[in-house]
DRENKE-182264 format. One record per residue (C-alpha): z, x, y; residue in one letter. Coordinates in steps of 0.02 Angstrom, whole numbers, plus 50000, padded with zeros to 5 digits. Last residue first. Layout:
BEGIN
c3 = Z&c1 = X&c2 = Y&code = A
...
END
This chain:
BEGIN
c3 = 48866&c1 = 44817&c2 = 52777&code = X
c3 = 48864&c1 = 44990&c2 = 52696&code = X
c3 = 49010&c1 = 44947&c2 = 52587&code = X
c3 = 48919&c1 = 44789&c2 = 52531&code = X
c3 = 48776&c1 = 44894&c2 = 52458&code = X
c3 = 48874&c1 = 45012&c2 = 52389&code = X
c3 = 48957&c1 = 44861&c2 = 52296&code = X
c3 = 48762&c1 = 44802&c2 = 52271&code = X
c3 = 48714&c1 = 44961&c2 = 52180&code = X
c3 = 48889&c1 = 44960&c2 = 52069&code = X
c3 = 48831&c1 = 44795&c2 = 51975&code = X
c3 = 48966&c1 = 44642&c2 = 52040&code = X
c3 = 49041&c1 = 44552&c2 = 51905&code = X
c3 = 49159&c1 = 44412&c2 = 51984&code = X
c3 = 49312&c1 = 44318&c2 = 51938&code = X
c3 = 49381&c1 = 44412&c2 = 51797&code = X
c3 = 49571&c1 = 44387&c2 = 51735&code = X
c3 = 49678&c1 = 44515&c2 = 51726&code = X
c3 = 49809&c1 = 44555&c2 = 51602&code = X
c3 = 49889&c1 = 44729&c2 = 51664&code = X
c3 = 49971&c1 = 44874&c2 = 51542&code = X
c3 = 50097&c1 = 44987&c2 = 51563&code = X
c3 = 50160&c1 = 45137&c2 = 51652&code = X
c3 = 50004&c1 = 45255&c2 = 51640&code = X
c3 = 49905&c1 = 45114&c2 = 51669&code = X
c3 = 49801&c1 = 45002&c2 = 51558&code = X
c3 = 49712&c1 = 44851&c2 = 51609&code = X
c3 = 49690&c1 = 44714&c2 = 51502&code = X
c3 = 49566&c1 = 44588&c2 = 51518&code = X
c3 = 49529&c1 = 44413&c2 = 51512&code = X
c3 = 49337&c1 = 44365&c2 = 51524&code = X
c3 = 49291&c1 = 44230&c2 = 51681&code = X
c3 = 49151&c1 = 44281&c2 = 51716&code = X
c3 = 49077&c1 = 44433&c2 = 51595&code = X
c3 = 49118&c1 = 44566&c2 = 51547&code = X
c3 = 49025&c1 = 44717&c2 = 51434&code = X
c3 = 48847&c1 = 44743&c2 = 51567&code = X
c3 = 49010&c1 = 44787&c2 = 51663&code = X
c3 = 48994&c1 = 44959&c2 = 51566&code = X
c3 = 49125&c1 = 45066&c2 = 51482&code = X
c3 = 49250&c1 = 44954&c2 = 51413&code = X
c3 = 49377&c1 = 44994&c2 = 51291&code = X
c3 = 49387&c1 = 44876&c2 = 51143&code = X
c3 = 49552&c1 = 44787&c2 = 51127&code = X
c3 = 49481&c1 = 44629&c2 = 51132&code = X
c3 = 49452&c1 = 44681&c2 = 51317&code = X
c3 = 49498&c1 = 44840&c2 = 51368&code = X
c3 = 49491&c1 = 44938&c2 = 51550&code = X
c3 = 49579&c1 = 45109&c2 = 51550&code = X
c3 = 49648&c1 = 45171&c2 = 51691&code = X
c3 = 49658&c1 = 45327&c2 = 51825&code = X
c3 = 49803&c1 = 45351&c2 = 51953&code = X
c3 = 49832&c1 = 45555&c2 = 51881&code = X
c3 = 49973&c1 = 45479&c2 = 51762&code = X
c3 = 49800&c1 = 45397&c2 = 51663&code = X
c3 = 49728&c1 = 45558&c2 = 51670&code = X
c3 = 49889&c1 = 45617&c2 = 51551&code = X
c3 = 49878&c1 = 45457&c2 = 51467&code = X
c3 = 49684&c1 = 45498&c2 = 51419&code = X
c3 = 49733&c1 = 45680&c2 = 51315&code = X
c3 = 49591&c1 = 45781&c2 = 51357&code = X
c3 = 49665&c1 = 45902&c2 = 51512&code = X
c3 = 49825&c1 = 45887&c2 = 51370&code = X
c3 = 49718&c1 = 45963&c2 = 51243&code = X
c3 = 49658&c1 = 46094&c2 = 51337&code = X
c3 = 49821&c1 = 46175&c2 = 51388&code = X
c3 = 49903&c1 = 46154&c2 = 51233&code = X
c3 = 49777&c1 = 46267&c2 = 51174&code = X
c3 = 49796&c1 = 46396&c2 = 51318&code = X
c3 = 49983&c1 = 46385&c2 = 51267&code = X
c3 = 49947&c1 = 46391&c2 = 51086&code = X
c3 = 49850&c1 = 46558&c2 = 51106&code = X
c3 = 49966&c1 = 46612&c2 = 51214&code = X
c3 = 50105&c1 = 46591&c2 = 51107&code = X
c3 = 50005&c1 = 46680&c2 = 50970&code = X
c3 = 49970&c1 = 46823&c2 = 51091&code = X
c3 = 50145&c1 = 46847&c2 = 51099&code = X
c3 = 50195&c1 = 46818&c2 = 50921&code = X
c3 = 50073&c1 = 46961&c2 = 50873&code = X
c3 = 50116&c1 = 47076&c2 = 50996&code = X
c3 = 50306&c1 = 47062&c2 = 50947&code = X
c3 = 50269&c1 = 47080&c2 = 50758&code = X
c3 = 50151&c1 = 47239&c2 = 50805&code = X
c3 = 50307&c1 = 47321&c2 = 50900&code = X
c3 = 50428&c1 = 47263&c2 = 50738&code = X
c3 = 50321&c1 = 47342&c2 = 50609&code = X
c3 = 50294&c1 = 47516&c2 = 50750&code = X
c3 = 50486&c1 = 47516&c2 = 50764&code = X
c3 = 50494&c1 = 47502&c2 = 50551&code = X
c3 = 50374&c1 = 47626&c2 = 50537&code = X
c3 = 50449&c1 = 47757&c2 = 50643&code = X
c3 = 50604&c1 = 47714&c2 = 50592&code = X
c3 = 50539&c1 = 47752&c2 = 50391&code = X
c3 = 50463&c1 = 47910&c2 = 50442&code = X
c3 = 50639&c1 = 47962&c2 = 50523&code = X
c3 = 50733&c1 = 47928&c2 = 50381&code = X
c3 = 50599&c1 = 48030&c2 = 50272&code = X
c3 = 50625&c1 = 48181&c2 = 50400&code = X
c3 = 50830&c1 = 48155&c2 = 50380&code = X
c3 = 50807&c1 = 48144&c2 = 50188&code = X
c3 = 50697&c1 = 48273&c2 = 50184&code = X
c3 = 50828&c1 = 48404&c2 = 50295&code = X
c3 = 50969&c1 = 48352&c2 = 50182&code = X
c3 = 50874&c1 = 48389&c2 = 50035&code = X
c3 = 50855&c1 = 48567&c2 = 50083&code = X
c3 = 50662&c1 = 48595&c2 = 50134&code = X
c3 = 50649&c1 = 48651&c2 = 50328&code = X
c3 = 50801&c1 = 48778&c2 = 50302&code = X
c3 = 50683&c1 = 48852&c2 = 50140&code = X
c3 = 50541&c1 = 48868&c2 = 50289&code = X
c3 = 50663&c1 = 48961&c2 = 50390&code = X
c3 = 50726&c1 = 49080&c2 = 50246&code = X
c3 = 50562&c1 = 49118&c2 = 50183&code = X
c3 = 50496&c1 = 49175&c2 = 50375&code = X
c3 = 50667&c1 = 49272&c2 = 50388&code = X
c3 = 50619&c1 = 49354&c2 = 50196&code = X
c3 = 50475&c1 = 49407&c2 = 50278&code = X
c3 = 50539&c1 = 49493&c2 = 50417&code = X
c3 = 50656&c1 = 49594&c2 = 50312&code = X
c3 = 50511&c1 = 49621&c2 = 50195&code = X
c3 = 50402&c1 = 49682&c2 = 50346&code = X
c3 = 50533&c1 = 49804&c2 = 50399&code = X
c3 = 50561&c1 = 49846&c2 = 50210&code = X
c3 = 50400&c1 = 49918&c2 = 50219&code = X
c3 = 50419&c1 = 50012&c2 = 50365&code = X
c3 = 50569&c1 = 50090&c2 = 50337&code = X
c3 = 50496&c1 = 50141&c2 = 50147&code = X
c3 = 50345&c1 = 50214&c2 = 50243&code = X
c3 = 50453&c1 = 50292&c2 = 50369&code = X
c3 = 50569&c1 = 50373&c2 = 50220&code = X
c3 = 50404&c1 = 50396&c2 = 50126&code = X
c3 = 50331&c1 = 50489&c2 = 50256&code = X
c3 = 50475&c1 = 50622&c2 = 50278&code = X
c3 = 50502&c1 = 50635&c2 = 50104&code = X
c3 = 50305&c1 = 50685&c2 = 50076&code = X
c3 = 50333&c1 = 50813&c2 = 50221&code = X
c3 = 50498&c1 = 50919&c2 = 50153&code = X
c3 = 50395&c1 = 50909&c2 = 49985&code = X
c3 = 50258&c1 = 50984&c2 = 50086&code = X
c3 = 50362&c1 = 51123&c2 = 50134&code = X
c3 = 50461&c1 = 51147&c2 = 49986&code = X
c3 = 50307&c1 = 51156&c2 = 49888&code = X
c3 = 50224&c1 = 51286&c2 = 50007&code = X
c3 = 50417&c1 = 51396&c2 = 50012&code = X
c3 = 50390&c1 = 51406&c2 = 49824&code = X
c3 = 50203&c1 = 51484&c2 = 49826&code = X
c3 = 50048&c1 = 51395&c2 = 49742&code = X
c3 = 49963&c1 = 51418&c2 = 49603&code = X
c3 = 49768&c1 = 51430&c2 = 49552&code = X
c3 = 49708&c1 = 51538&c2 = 49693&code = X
c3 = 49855&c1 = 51648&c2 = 49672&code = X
c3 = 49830&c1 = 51640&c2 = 49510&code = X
c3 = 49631&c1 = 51679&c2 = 49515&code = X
c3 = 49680&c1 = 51830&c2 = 49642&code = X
c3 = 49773&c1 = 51904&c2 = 49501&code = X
c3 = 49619&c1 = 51902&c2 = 49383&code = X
c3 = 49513&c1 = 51983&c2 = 49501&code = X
c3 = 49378&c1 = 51912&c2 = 49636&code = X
c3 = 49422&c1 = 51750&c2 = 49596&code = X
c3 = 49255&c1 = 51621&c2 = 49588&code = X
c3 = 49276&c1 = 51455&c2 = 49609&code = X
c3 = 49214&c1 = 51282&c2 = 49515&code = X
c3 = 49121&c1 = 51408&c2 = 49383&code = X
c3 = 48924&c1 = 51418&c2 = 49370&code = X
c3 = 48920&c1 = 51569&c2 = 49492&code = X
c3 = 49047&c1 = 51665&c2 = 49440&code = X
c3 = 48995&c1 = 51637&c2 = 49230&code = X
c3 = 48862&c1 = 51716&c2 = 49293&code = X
c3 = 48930&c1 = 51874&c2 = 49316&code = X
c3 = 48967&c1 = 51965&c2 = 49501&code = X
c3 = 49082&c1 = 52115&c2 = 49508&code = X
c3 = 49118&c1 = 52220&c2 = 49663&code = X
c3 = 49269&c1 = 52111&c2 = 49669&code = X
c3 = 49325&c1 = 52197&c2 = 49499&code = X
c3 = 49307&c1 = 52134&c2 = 49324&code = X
c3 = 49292&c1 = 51937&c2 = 49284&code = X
c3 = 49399&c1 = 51800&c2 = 49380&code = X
c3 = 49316&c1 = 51628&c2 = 49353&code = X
c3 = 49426&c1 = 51484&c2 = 49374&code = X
c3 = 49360&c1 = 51320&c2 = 49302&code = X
c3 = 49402&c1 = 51155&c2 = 49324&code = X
c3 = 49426&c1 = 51021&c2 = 49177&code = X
c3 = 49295&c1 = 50914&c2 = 49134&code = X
c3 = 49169&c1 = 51088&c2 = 49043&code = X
c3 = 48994&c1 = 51041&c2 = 49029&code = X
c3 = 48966&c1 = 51178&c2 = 49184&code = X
c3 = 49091&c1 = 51296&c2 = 49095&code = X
c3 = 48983&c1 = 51250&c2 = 48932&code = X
c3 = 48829&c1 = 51318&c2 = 49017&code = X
c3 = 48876&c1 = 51481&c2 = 49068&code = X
c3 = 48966&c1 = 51525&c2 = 48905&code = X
c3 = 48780&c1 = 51479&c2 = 48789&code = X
c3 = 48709&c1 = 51584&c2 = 48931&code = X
c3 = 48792&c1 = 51726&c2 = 48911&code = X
c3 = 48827&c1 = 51813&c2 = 49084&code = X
c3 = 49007&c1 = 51824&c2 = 49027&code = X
c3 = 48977&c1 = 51936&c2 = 48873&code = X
c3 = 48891&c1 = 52073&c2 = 48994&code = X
c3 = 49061&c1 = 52133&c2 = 49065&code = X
c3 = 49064&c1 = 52286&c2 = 48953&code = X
c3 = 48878&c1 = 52307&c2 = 48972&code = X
c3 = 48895&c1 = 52298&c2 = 49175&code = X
c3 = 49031&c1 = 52405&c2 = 49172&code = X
c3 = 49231&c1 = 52390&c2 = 49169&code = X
c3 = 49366&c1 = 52271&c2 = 49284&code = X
c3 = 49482&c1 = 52171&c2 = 49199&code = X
c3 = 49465&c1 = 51978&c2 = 49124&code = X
c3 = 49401&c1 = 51817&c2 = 49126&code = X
c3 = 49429&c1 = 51634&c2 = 49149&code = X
c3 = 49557&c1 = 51525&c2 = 49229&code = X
c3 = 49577&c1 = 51335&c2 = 49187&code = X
c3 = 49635&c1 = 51213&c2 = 49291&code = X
c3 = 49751&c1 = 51049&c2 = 49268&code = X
c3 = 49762&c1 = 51080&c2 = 49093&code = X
c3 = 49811&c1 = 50931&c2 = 48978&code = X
c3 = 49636&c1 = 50880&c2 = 48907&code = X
c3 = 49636&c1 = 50949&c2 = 48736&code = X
c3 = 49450&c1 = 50965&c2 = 48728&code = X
c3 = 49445&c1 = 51067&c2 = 48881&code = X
c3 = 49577&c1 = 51190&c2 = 48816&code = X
c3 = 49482&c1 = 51199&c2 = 48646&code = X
c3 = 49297&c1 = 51212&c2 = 48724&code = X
c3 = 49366&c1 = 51369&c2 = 48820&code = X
c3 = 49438&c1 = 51459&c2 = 48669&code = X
c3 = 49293&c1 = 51443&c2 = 48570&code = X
c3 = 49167&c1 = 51499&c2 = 48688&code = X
c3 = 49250&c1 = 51642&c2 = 48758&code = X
c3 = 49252&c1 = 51674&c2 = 48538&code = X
c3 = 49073&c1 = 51645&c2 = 48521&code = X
c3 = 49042&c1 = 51738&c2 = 48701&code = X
c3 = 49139&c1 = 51906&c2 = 48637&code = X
c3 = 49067&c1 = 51920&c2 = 48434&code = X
c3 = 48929&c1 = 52061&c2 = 48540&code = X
c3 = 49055&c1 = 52141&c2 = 48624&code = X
c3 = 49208&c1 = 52122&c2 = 48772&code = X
c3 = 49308&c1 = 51974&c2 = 48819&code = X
c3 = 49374&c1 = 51920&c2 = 48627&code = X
c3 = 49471&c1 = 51745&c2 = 48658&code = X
c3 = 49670&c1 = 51705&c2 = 48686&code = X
c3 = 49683&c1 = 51533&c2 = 48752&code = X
c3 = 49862&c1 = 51530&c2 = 48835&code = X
c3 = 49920&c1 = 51381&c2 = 48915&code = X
c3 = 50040&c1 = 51411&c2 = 49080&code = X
c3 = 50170&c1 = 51287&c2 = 49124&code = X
c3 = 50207&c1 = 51300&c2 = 49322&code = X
c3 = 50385&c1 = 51298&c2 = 49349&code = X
c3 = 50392&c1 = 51467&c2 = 49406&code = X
c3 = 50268&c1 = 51449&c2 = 49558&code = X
c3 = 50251&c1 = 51614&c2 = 49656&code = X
c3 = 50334&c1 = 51749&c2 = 49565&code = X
c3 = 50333&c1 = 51685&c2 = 49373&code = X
c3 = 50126&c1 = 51638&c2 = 49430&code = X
c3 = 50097&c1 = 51819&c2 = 49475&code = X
c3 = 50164&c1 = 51915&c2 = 49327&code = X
c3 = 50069&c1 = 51798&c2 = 49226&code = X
c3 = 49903&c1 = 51816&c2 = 49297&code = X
c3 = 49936&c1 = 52018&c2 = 49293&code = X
c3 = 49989&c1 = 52021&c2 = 49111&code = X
c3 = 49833&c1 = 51906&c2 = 49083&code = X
c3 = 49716&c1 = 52054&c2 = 49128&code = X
c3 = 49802&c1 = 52188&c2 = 49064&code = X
c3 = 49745&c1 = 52172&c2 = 48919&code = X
c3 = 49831&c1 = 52148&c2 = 48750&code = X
c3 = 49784&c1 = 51957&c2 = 48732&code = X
c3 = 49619&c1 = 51946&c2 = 48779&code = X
c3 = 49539&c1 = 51810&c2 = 48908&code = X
c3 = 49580&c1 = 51613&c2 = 48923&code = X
c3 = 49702&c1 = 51555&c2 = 49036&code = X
c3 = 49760&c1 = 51359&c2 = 49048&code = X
c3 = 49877&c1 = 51317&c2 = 49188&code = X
c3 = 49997&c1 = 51147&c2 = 49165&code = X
c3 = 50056&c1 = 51095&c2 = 49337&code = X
c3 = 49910&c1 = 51124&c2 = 49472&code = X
c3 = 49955&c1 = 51077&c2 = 49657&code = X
c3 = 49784&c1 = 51094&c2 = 49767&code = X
c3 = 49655&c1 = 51045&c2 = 49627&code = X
c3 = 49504&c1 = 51161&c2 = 49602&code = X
c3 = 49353&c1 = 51029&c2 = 49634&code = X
c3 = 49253&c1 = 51019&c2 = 49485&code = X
c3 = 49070&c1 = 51104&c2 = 49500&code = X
c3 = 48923&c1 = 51027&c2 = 49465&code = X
c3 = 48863&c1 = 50932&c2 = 49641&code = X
c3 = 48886&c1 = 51120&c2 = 49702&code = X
c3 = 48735&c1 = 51155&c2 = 49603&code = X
c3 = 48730&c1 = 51331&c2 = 49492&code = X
c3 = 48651&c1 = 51249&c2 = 49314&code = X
c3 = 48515&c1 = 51154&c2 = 49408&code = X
c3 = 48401&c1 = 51209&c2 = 49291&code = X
c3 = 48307&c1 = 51309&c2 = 49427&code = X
c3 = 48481&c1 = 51414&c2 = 49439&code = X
c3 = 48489&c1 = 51430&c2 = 49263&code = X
c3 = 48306&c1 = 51508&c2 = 49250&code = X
c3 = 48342&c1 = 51628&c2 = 49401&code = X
c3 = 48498&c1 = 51688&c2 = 49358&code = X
c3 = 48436&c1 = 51716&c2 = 49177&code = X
c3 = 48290&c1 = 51825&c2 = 49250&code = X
c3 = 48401&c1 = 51935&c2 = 49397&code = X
c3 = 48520&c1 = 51958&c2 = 49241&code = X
c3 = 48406&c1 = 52001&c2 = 49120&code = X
c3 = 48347&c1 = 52134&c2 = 49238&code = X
c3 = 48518&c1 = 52214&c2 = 49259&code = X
c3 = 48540&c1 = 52216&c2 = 49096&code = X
c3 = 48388&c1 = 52332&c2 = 49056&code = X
c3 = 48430&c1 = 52445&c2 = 49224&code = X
c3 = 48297&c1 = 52471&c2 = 49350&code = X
c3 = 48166&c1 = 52604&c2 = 49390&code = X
c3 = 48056&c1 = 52561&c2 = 49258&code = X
c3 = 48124&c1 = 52423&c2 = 49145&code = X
c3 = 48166&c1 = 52449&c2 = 48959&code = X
c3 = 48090&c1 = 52455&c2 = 48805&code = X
c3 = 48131&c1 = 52515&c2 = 48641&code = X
c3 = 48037&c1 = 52497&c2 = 48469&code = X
c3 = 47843&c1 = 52476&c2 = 48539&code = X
c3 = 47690&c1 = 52519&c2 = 48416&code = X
c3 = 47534&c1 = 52591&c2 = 48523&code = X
c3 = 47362&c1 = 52559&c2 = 48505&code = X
c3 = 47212&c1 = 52627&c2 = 48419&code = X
c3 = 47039&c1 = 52510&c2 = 48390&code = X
c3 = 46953&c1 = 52537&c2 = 48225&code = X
c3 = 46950&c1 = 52313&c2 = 48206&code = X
c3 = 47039&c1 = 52309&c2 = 48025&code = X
c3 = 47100&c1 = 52506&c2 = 48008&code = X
c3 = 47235&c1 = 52465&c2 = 48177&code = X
c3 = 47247&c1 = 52624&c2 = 48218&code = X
c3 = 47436&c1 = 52724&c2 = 48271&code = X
c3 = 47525&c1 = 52780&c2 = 48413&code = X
c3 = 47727&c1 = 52780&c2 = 48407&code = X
c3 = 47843&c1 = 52708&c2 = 48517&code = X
c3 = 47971&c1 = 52706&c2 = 48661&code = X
c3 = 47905&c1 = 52611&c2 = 48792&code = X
c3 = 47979&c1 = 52637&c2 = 49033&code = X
c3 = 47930&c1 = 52496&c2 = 49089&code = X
c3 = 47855&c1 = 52419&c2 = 49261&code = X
c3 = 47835&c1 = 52233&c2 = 49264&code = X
c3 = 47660&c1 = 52157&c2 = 49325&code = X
c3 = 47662&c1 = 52019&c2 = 49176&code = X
c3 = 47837&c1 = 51998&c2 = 49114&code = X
c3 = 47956&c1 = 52048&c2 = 48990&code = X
c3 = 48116&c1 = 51961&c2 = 48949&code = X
c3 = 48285&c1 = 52043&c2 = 48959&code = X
c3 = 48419&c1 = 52093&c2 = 48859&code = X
c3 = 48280&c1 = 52174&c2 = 48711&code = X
c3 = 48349&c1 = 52163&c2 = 48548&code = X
c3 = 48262&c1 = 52004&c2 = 48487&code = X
c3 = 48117&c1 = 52115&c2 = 48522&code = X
c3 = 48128&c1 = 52246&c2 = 48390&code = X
c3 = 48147&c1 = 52122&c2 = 48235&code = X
c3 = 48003&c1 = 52023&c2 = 48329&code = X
c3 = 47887&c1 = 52145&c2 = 48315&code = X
c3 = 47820&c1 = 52228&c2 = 48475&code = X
c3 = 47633&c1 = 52279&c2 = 48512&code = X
c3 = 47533&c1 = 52375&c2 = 48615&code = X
c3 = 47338&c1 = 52389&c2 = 48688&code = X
c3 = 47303&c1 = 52527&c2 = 48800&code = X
c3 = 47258&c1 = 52553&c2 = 48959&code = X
c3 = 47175&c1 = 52676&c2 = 49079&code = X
c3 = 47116&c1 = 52650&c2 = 49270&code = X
c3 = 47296&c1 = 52691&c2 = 49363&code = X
c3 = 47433&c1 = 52647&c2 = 49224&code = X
c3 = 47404&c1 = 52474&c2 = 49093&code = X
c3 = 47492&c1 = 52436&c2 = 48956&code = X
c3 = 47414&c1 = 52298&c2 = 48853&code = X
c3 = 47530&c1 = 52157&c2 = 48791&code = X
c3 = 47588&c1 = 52086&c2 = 48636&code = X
c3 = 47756&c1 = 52025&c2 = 48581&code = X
c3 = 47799&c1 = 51984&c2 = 48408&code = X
c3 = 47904&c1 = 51828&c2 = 48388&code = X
c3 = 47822&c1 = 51760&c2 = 48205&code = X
c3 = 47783&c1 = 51576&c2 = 48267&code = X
c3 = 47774&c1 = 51550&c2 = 48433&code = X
c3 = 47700&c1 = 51741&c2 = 48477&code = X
c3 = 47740&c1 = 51810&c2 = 48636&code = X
c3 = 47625&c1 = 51850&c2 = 48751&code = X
c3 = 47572&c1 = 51978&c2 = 48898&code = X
c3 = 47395&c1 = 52002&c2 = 48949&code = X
c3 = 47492&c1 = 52144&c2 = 49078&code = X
c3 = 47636&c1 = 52270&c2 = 49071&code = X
c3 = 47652&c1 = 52429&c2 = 49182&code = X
c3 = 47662&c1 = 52600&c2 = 49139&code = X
c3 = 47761&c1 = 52743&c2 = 49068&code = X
c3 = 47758&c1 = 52786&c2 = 48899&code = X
c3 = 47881&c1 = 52909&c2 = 48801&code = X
c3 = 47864&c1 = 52971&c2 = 48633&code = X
c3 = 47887&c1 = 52960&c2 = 48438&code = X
c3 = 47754&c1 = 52970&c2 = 48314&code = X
c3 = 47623&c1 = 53029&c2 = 48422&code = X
c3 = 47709&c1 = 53195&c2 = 48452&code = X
c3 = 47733&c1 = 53213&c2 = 48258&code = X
c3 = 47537&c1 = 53201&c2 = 48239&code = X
c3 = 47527&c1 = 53126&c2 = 48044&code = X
c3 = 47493&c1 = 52958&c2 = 48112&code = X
c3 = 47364&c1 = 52991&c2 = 48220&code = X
c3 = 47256&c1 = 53122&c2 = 48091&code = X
c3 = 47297&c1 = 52956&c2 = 47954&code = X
c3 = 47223&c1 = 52825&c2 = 48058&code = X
c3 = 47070&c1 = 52906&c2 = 48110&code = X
c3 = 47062&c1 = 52924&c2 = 47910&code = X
c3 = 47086&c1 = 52749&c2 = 47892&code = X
c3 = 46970&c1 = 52690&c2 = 48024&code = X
c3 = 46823&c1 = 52824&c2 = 47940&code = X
c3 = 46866&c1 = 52770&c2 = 47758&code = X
c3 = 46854&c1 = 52582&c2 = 47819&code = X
c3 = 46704&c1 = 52613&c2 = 47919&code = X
c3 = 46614&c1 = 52697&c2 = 47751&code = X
c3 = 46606&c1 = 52899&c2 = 47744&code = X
c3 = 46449&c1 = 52989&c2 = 47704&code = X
c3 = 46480&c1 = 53174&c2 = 47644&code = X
c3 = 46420&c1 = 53342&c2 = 47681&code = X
c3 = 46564&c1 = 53355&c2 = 47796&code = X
c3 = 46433&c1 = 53377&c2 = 47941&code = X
c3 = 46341&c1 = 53240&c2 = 47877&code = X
c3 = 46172&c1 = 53297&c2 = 47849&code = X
c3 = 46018&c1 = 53166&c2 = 47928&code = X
END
């Protein structure tokens, strides 16, 4: 076998010769790929991306480094069309060629615009853009906080609106950088301090119109999510109407320009007058009312403080002790009269047993020795008695005993 350079080369000296034709071709050094992004990754440790970019039936395998991708706005993905920037070159370890990526951006649509769509996305899953998060804007606000730059026009117009329709509203002014890469640190900044201070009923947010990459600072997410940590309301008024940021979203209300945030965040002269005329008009019937009731009340007070003058206890404590003394007497007279009774039924009884009072009824008592007879089986012939009437007393003498059988007898005959 003849080499055709007359000389055998080792796989290394082949891969790094391969290398060498590739990398000393100035059209493979710098150009333009289209195509569309698959077996995408991103490393955990270092931050290189890799991916193989794929178009109709060809592909080729590509890589990032991180120090290139940290600039990217957006994130790849699988199935995403983009437009590479790089160079072609071998990889001398496995022989196989693939491209080296510095710029990227999507096919067909805008770098930022891209982000945007992602970010949305992600903070919206997050929760981020719930109504549950955002603080009511309140109706009368006294003390305004405004953060965006201090020589644009921007806060010339909020200001030029609130001296118009509510002068005695305090404005607090939060000046921050609106524009550039040092922009959300310093949105950041300004916002956390009016928060943190705690005296603002509202705060507004934002700035004049300009492009998407002029705008860009308020789709930071770092900015989105301390409006949402934010206790005080936000007002978020960034470019134009056409304009949408996240910051929009996240915020209590979005203003479609700085001026309309004022308006939004004040309210006119003739308003206040109006519903001052209206809280007057319902305290004067709530005050009516109120002293109504204490009018009434004090009448209740009054009676029950008529009931408890001295005067008024001694006459009830007069009247307790009449009462008592009637209802003493009426229980002394019931008392006495059944007590007569009593005696009277008593008396009663003992003169049906008292023997003179039978006596007086033509009855007598029969004695003899002063013993009181009660059987003839007692006398005998001849015995001297004494009779006892209710009038005296009788000395008899006895001629005959005669048993009561044979005086029944003898009354029969």
């Amino acid at each position: 076998m003849v080499s055709v350079l007359n000389e055998i080369l080792t796989v290394s000296q082949l891969n790094r010769y391969v290398k060498s034709v590739l990398d000393g071709d100035f059209r493979l050094r710098d150009l333009f790929l289209r195509g569309e992004i698959s077996n995408y990754t991103r490393h955990y440790r270092s931050g290189h991306l890799y991916f193989t970019l794929k178009e109709g039936g060809s592909a080729v395998k590509a890589v990032m480094f991180a120090g290139y991708a940290q600039e990217l706005a957006f994130e790849p993905e699988n199935g995403m069309a983009v437009i590479l920037r790089c160079s072609v070159s071998l990889y001398e370890r496995d022989g196989n060629y693939q491209i080296y990526v510095y710029e990227m951006q999507p096919d067909g649509r805008g770098a930022l615009q891209v982000a945007f769509e992602q970010l949305y996305r992600k903070l919206q899953v997050q929760g981020l853009f719930d109504e549950t998060n955002k603080k009511p804007i309140p109706r009368f606000a006294q003390r305004i906080g405004v953060v965006t730059s201090e020589t644009g026009a921007a806060l010339q117009d909020i200001l030029n609106i609130l001296s118009r329709r509510c002068p005695m509203a305090q404005v607090v002014f939060a000046p921050a950088l609106v524009q550039g890469r040092e922009a959300p640190d310093s949105l950041i900044a300004a916002l956390q301090a009016l928060d943190e201070w705690g005296k603002c009923d509202v705060i507004i947010i934002g700035r004049g119109g300009g492009s998407m990459e002029d705008l860009w600072c308020f789709n930071d997410e770092r900015l989105v999510r301390q409006i949402v940590a934010c206790h005080t309301p936000i007002i978020s008024a960034v470019g134009h109407e056409t304009d949408f940021t996240l910051c929009d979203y996240a915020a209590g209300l979005r203003a479609p320009t700085p001026s309309a945030a004022a308006e939004l965040a004040s309210v006119k002269m003739e308003q206040l007058e109006e519903r001052l005329e209206i809280l007057v008009d319902r305290t004067k019937r709530a005050a009516g009312h109120y002293l109504a009731q204490k009018e009434q009340q004090l009448q209740r007070l009054s009676l029950q403080l008529t009931h408890l003058t001295p005067e008024r206890r001694l006459q009830e404590y007069a009247e307790k002790l009449q009462n008592l003394w009637n209802m003493i007497q009426s229980s002394e007279k019931s008392v006495i009269i059944k007590k007569q009774e009593a005696l009277r039924l008593q008396s009663a009884r003992l003169q049906a047993l008292d023997p003179m009072a039978r006596l007086a009824g033509g009855y007598s008592i029969v004695l003899k020795d002063g013993r009181v007879l009660s059987s003839i089986q007692q006398v005998q012939e001849g015995d001297h008695l004494q009779v006892r009437l209710h009038d005296g007393t009788l000395r008899v003498l006895t001629e005959e005993v005669t048993p009561l059988k044979e005086c029944e007898k003898c009354r029969k005959n």
